[in-house]
C-alpha positions as a LaTeX table, in Angstrom:
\begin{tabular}{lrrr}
\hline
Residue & $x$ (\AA) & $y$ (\AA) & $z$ (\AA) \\
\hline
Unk1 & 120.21 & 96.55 & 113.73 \\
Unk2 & 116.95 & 97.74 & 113.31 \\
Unk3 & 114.23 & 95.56 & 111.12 \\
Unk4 & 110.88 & 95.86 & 109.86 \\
Unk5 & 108.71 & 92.70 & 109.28 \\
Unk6 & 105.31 & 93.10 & 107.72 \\
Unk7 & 103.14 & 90.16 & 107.33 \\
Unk8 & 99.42 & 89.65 & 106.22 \\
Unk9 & 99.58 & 90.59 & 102.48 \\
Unk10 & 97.83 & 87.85 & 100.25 \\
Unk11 & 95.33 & 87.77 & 97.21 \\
Unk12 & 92.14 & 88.51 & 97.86 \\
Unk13 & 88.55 & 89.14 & 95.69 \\
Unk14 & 87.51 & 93.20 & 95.52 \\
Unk15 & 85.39 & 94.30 & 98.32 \\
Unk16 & 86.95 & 92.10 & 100.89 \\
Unk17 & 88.80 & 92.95 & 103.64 \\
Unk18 & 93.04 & 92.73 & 104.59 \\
Unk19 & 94.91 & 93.82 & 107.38 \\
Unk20 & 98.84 & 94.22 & 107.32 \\
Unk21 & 100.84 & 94.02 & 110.14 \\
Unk22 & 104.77 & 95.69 & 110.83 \\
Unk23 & 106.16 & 94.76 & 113.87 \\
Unk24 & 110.30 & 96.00 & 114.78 \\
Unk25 & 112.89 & 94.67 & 116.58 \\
Unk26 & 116.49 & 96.07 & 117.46 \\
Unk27 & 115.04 & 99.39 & 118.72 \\
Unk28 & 113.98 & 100.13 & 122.27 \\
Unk29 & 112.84 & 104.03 & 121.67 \\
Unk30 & 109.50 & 104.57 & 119.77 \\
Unk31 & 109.97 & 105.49 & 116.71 \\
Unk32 & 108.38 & 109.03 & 116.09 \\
Unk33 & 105.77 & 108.43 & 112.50 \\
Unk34 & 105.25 & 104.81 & 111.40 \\
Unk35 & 103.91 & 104.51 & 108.25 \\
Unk36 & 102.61 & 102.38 & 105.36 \\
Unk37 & 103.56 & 103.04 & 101.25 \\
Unk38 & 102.98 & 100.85 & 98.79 \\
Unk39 & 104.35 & 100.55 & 94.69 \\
Unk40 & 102.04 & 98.98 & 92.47 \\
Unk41 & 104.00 & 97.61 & 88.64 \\
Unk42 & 105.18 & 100.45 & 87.26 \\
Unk43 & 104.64 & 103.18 & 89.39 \\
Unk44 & 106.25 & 105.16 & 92.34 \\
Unk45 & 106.19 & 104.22 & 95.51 \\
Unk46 & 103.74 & 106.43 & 97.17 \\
Unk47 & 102.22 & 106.81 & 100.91 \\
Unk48 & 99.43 & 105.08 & 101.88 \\
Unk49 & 99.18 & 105.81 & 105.32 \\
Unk50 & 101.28 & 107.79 & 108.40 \\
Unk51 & 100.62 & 107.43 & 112.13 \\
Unk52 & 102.51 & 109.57 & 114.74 \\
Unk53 & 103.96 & 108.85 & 117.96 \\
Unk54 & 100.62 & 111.18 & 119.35 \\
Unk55 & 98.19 & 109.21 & 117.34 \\
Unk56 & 97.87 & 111.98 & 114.02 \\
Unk57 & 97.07 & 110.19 & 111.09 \\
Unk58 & 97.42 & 110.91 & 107.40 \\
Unk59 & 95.41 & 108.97 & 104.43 \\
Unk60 & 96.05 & 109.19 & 100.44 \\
Unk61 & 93.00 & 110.49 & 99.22 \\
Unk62 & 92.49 & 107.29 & 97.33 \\
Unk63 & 91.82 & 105.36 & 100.36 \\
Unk64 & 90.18 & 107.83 & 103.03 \\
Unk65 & 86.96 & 105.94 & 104.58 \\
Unk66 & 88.17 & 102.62 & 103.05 \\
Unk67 & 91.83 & 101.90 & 105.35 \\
Unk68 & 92.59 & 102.59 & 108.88 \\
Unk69 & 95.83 & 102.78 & 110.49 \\
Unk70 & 96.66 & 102.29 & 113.68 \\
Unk71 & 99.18 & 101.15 & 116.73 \\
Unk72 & 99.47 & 97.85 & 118.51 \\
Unk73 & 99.53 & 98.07 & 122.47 \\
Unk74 & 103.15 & 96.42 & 122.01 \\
Unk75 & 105.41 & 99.24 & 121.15 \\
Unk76 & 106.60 & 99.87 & 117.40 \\
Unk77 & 103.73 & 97.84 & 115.79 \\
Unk78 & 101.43 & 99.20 & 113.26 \\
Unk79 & 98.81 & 98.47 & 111.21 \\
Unk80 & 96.81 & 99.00 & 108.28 \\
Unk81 & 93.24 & 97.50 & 108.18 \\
Unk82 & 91.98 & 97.50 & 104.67 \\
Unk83 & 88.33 & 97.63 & 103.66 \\
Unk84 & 86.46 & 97.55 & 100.23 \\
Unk85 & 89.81 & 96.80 & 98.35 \\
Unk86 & 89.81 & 97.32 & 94.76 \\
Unk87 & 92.11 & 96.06 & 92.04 \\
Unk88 & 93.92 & 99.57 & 91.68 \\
Unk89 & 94.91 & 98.59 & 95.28 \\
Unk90 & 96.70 & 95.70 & 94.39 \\
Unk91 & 101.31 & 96.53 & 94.96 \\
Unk92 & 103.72 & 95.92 & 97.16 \\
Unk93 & 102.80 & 97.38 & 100.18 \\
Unk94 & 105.98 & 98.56 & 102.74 \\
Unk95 & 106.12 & 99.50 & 106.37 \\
Unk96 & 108.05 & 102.64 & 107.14 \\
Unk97 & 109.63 & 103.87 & 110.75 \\
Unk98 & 111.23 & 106.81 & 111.27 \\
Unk99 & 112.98 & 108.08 & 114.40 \\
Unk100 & 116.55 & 109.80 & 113.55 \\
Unk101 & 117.04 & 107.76 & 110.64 \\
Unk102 & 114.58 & 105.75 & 108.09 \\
Unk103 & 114.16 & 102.31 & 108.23 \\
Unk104 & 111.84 & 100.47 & 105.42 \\
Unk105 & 110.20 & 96.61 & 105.82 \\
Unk106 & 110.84 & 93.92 & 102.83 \\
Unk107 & 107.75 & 94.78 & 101.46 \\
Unk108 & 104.36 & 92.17 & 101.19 \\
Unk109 & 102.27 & 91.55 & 98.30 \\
Unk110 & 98.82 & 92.76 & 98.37 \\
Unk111 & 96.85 & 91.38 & 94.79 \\
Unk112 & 93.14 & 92.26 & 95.06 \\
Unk113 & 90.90 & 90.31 & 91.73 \\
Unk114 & 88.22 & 92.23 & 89.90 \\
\hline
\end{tabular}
């Protein structure tokens, strides 16, 4: 069975810095796009940031210049580095894999204070 497990969420004050990890386990293929969403309190889930297996990557235009992501050298690990956070980045943040089928992580809280 394949699983997600994201770690590194916490609160932190605006301006600092957070990095999220996803790491997955019951898989031996790669998946092909791994990717971070997040869902802030009343709001749709929405994509934060996509990596493919060739290294393309895809930013919301909310956080372009301000979060990186990127692959770990072990296979199917990601992660998002987050710089300059901002309250309005402050949700649930989930890791996403995709190869054949979709597989989503259990989600970590990210709370940034003004």
């Amino acid at each position: 069975q394949v699983q997600l497990r994201e770690a590194g969420g916490g609160l932190v004050q605006a301006g600092r810095s957070l990095r999220l990890s996803c790491a997955a386990s019951g898989i031996i293929s790669s998946f092909n796009t791994m990717a971070w969403y997040r869902q802030a309190p009343g709001k749709q889930r929405e994509l934060v940031a996509a990596i493919t297996s060739g290294g393309t990557t895809n930013y919301a235009d909310s956080v372009k210049g301000r979060f990186t992501i990127f692959r770990g050298s072990v296979k199917n690990t990601v992660y998002l580095q987050m710089n300059s956070l901002k309250p309005e980045d402050t949700a649930v943040y989930y890791c996403n894999a995709e190869r054949a089928n979709t597989y989503w992580g259990q989600g970590t809280q990210v709370t940034v204070s003004s």
